[in-house]
C-alpha positions in Angstrom: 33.3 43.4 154.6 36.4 45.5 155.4 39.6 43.3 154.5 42.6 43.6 156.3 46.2 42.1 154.5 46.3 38.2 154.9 50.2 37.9 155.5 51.5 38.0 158.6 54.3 40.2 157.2 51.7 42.7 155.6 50.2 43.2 159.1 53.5 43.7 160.6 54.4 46.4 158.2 51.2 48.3 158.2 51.0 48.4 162.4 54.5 49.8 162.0 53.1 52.4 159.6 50.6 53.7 162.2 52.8 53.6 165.0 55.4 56.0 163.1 52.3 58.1 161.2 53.4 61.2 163.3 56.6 61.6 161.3 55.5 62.3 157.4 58.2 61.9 155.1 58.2 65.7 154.0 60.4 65.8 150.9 61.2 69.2 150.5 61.3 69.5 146.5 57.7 68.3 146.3 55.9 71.1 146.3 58.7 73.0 143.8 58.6 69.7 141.2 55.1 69.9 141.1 54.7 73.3 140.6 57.0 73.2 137.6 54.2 70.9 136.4 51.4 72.2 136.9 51.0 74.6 133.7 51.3 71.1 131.8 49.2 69.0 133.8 46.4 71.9 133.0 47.3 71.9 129.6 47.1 68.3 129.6 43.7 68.1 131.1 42.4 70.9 128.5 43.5 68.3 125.9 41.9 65.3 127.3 38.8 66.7 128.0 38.8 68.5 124.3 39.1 64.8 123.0 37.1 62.4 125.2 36.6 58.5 124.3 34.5 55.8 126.0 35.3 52.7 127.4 37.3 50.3 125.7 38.1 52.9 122.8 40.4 55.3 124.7 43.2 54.5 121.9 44.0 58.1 121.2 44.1 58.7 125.2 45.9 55.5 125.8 48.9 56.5 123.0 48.9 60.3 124.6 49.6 58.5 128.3 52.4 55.9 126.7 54.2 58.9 125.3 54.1 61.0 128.0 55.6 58.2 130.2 58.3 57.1 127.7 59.5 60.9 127.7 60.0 60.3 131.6 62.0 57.4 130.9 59.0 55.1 132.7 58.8 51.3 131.4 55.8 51.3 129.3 53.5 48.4 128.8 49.7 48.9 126.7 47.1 47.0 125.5 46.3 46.1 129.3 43.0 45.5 130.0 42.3 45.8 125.9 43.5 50.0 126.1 44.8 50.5 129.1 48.3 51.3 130.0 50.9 50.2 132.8 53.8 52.5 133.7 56.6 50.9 135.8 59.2 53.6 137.4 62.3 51.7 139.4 63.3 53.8 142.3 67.1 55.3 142.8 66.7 53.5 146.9 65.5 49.8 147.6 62.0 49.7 148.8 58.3 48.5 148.1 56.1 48.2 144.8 52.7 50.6 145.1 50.1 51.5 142.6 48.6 54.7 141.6 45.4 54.2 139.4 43.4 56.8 137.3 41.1 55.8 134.9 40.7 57.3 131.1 37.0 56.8 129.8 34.3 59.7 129.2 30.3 59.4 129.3 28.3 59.1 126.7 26.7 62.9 127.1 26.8 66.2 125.6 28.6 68.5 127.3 26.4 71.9 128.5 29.3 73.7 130.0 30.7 76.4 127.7 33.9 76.1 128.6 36.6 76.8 126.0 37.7 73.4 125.5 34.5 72.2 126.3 33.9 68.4 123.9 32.4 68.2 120.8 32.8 64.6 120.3 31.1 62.0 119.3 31.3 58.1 119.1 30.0 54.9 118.8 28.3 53.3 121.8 26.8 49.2 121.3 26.5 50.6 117.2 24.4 53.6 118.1 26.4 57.1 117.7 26.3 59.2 120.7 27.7 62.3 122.4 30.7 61.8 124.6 32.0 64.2 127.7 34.3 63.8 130.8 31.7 64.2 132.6 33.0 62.5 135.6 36.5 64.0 136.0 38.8 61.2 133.9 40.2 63.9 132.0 41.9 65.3 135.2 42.6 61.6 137.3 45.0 60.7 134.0 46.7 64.2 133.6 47.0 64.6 137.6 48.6 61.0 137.6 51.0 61.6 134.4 52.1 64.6 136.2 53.0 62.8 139.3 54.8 59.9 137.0 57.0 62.9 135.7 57.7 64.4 138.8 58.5 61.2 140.6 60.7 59.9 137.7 62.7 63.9 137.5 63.3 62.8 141.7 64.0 59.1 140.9 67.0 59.0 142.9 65.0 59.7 145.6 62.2 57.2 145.7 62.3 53.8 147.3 61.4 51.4 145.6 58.9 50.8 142.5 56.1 53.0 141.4 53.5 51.1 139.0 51.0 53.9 136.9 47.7 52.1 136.5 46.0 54.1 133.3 42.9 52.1 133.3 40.2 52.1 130.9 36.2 51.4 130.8 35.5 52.3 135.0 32.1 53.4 133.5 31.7 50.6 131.3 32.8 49.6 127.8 31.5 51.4 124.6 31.8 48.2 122.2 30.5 45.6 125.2 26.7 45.2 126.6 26.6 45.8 130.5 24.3 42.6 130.1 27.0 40.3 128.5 28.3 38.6 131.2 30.9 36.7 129.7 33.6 40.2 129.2 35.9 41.2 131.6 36.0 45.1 131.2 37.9 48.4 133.3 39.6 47.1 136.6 39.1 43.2 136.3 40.6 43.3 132.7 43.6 45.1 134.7 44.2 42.3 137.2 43.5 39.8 134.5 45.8 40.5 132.2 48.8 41.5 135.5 48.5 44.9 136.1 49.4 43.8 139.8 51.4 41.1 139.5 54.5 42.7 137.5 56.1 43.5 139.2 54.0 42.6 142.8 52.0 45.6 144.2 51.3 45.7 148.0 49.4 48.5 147.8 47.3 50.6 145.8 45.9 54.3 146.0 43.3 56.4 143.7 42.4 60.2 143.8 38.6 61.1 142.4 37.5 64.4 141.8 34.2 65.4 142.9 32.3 68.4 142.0 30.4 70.2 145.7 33.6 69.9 147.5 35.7 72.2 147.8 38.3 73.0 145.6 42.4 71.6 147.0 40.6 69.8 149.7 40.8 66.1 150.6 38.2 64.0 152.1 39.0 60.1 153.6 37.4 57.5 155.3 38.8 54.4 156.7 36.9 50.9 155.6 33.5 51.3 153.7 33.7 54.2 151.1 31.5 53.6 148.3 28.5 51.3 147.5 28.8 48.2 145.5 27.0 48.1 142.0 24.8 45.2 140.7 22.9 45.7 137.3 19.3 43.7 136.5 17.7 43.3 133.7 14.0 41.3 134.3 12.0 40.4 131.3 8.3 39.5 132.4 6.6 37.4 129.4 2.6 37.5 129.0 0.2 36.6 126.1 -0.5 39.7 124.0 -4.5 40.3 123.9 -7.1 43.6 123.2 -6.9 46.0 125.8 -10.8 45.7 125.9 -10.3 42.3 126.6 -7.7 41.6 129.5 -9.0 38.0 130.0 -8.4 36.8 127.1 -4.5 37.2 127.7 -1.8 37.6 130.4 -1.1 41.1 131.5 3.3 41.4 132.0 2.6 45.4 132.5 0.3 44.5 136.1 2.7 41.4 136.4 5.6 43.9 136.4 4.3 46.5 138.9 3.8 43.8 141.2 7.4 43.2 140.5 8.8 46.5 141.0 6.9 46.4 144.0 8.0 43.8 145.7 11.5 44.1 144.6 11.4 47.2 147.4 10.6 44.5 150.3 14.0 43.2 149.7 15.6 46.0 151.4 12.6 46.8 153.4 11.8 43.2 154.8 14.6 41.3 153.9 18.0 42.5 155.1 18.8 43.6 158.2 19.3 47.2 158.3 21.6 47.9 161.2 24.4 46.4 159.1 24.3 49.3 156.9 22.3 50.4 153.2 20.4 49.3 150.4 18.9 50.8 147.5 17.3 49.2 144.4 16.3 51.1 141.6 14.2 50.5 138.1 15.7 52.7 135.4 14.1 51.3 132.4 10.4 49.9 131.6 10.1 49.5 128.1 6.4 46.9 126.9 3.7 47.7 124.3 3.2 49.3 120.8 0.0 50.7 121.3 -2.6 52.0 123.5 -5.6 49.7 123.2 -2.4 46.5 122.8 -1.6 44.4 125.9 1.8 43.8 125.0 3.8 39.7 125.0 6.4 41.3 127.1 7.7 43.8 129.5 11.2 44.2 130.3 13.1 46.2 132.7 16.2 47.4 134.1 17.7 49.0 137.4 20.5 49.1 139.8 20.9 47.7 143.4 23.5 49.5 145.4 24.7 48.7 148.9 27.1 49.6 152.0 27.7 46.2 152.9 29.0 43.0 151.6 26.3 41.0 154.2 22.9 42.9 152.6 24.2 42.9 148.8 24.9 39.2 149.0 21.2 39.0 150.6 19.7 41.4 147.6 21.5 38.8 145.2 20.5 35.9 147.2 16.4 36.4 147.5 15.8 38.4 144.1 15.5 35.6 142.1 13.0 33.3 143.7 11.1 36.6 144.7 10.7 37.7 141.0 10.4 34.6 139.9 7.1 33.9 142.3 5.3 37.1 142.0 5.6 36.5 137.8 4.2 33.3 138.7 1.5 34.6 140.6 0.2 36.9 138.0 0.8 33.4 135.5 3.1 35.4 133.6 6.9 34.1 133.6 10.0 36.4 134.2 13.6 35.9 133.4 16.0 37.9 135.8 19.4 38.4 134.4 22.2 39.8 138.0 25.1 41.5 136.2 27.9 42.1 139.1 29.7 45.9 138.3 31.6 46.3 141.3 31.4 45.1 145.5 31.8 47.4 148.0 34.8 49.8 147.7 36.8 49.7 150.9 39.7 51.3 152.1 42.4 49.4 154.6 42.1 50.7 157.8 45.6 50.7 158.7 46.8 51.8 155.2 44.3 54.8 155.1 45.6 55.9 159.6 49.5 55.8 157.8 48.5 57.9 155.2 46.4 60.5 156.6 50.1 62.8 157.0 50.6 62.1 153.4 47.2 64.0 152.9 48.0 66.5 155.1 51.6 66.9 153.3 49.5 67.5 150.4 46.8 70.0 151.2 48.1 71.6 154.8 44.7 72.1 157.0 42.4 71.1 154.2 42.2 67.1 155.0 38.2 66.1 156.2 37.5 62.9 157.2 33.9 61.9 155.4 31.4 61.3 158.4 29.6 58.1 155.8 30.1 56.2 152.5 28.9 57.9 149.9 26.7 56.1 147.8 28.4 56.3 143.8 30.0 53.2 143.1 33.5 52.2 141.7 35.0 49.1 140.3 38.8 50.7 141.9 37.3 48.3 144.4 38.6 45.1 142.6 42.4 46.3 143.1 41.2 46.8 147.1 40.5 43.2 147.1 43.7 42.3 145.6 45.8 44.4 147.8 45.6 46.8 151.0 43.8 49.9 148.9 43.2 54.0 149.7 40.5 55.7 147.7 40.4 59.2 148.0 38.3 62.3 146.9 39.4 65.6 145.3 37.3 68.8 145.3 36.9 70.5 142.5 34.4 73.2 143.0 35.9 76.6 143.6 35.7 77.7 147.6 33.8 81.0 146.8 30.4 79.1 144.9 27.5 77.5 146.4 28.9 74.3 147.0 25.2 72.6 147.6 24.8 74.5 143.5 27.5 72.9 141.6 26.2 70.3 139.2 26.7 67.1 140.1 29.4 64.2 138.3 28.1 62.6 135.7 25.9 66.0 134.8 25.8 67.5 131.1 27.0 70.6 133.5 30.1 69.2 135.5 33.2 70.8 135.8 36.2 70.5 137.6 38.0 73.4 139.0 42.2 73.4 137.0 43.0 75.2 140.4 42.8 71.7 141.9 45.2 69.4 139.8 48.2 70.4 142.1 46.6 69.1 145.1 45.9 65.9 143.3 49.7 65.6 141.7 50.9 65.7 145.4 48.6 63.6 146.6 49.7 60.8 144.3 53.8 61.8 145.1 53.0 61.9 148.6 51.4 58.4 148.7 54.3 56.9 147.4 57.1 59.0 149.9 55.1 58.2 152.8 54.4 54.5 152.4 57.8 53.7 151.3 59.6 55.7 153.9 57.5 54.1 156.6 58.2 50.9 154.8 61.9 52.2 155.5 61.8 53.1 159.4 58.9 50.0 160.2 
């Protein structure tokens, strides 16, 4: 559902924005401070990537981002959200309070691509030791936002209003916390929980993602809908163990969970109404049985459902349960369906993301496309959207001259992300800030 702001005064401000988006508050000494950064924002990102940490565990990261920001003068509060980090910079000119977010956590998989600071780590993940790569671009969303913080606070004198650095941890989920356990607030919520918007008062928030098979310095937008929600499942179908000579004589959860799997496709295909927009569930995991000739007590399984739209994801979550429940039943078996909610739909205001395309444009000249769909990855940035008007933005990070159709995929063992395209991101965060509060200014 695409949110607009509730306040009267919020409209107000955000109509003017549109109505002035013509004239871009060009700063001249942007592209000159970020420049003098950019050897160090590399040379950050080198570092970070050399030394990744999962979710809830980003303590060496988190200490490395409150350092960076004390040096620049920036009030510093950690611990947010259990190791995340809020930086709070106080503008030289009265004006607004806006947000820039990156998030800190790495994946837990063994890096493939060569590169000379490729990772080596490893850590803990839920007891079991693991490999662990920035395999989704972290590395360069906190050193591109540090080096916005610094240039920002070197121009401090020259920014209305309040900048707040959002340095978020566990966006791909938390190393020490089950994605089952409901009862843990992890990544963005434990941001908002524990005030991250609230001190001082953000009106609006922005995020920059890299994404490998765009190009490299280019910026991609779209207004409303921009990524999918994100819903976890975990269904455990419970049988009677029996010979597998003699199905007869027991209750059969691997048929019961077919049928299951099965029908759970109808939802989307039967169930929702399609001209609203997408949905997509998915098993992952189907784990029952010891042995070939064994029918197994229990099955149990787990997936994803992803959607488009806040209408079909409520209608997914709505008619799952009595639909799993009643083919289980049908087969006499029984099944217990655990709904774990990641993140709704990620959507961008529509007047915010109008008033900012010149801030784009300020920061890569005749490379901003906007995206012709939502893409279909998921991201829990989408909780700060329905806090406050929000802008989620893409980064590419595959070098113009390869194959861009080629370049392995985020989350792959192969990713990378092209240094070439930190400087586009760095502006794009100072240039967010400029432009909202000097429209703020004019409106």
């Amino acid at each position: 559902m695409i949110r607009f702001c509730k306040t009267t005064l919020c409209l107000a401000v955000l109509s003017s924005f549109v109505a002035t988006a013509s004239h871009a508050a060009d700063a001249p000494w942007v592209n000159a401070a970020v420049s003098a950064v950019n050897q160090e924002v590399i040379d950050l990102r080198h570092t970070i990537h050399q030394h990744p940490e999962l979710g809830n565990l980003e303590f060496k990261t988190a200490a490395l981002v409150a350092e960076r920001l004390k040096a620049s003068n920036i009030e510093v509060r950690t611990g947010v959200g259990k190791t995340g980090v809020v930086g709070v910079l106080k503008g030289g000119l009265p004006g607004p309070v806006v947000a820039l977010r990156a998030d800190m956590d790495a994946l837990p998989v063994k890096e493939m691509t060569n590169l000379p600071f490729a990772s080596q780590a490893t850590s803990t993940r839920l007891g079991k030791s693991v490999p662990v790569m920035h395999a989704c671009g972290h590395d360069t969303h906190t050193a591109m936002l540090l080096g916005a913080a610094k240039v920002l606070a070197e121009h401090r004198d020259q920014v209305r209003g309040t900048v707040v650095f959002l340095f978020q941890p566990a966006e791909e989920g938390a190393a020490d916390v089950d994605e089952f356990q409901t009862d843990t607030l992890i990544g963005a919520q434990a941001m908002i929980r524990d005030g991250a918007l609230d001190s001082p008062k953000v009106e609006a928030v922005f995020g920059v993602h890299v994404m490998a098979g765009y190009p490299t310095g280019h910026l991609f937008y779209k207004s409303g809908t921009v990524l999918n929600s994100s819903d976890s499942f975990r269904i455990t179908v419970k049988g009677q163990q029996t010979h597998g000579s003699a199905p007869w004589s027991g209750v059969d959860p691997i048929v019961a969970s077919q049928g299951i799997i099965s029908g759970l496709q109808t939802l989307v295909s039967r169930r929702v109404d399609l001209t609203q927009g997408m949905g997509v569930i998915s098993v992952g995991t189907i784990n029952g049985g010891s042995a070939a000739n064994i029918i197994p007590e229990t099955v149990e399984m787990t997936g994803t459902i992803r959607t488009n739209n806040a209408d079909i994801r409520d209608t997914i979550l709505k008619k799952m349960p009595p639909l799993v429940n009643s083919i289980a039943s049908a087969y006499e078996t029984q099944a217990n369906l655990l709904l774990v909610n990641n993140a709704p739909v990620t959507t961008n205001d529509p007047a915010l993301t109008e008033a900012m395309i010149p801030a784009l444009e300020l920061a890569a000249p005749g490379k901003v496309e906007r995206l012709p769909a939502s893409l279909s990855p998921s991201e829990d940035f989408s909780y700060y959207a329905r806090k406050v008007p929000g802008l989620f933005v893409f980064l590419g990070a595959t070098p113009e001259g390869q194959d861009m159709s080629k370049a392995p995929n985020n989350h792959s063992p192969y990713f990378t992300a092209d240094d070439a395209t930190l400087a586009t991101g760095v502006k794009a965060h100072v240039q967010f800030v400029l432009n909202y509060a000097g429209r703020g200014q004019r409106g």
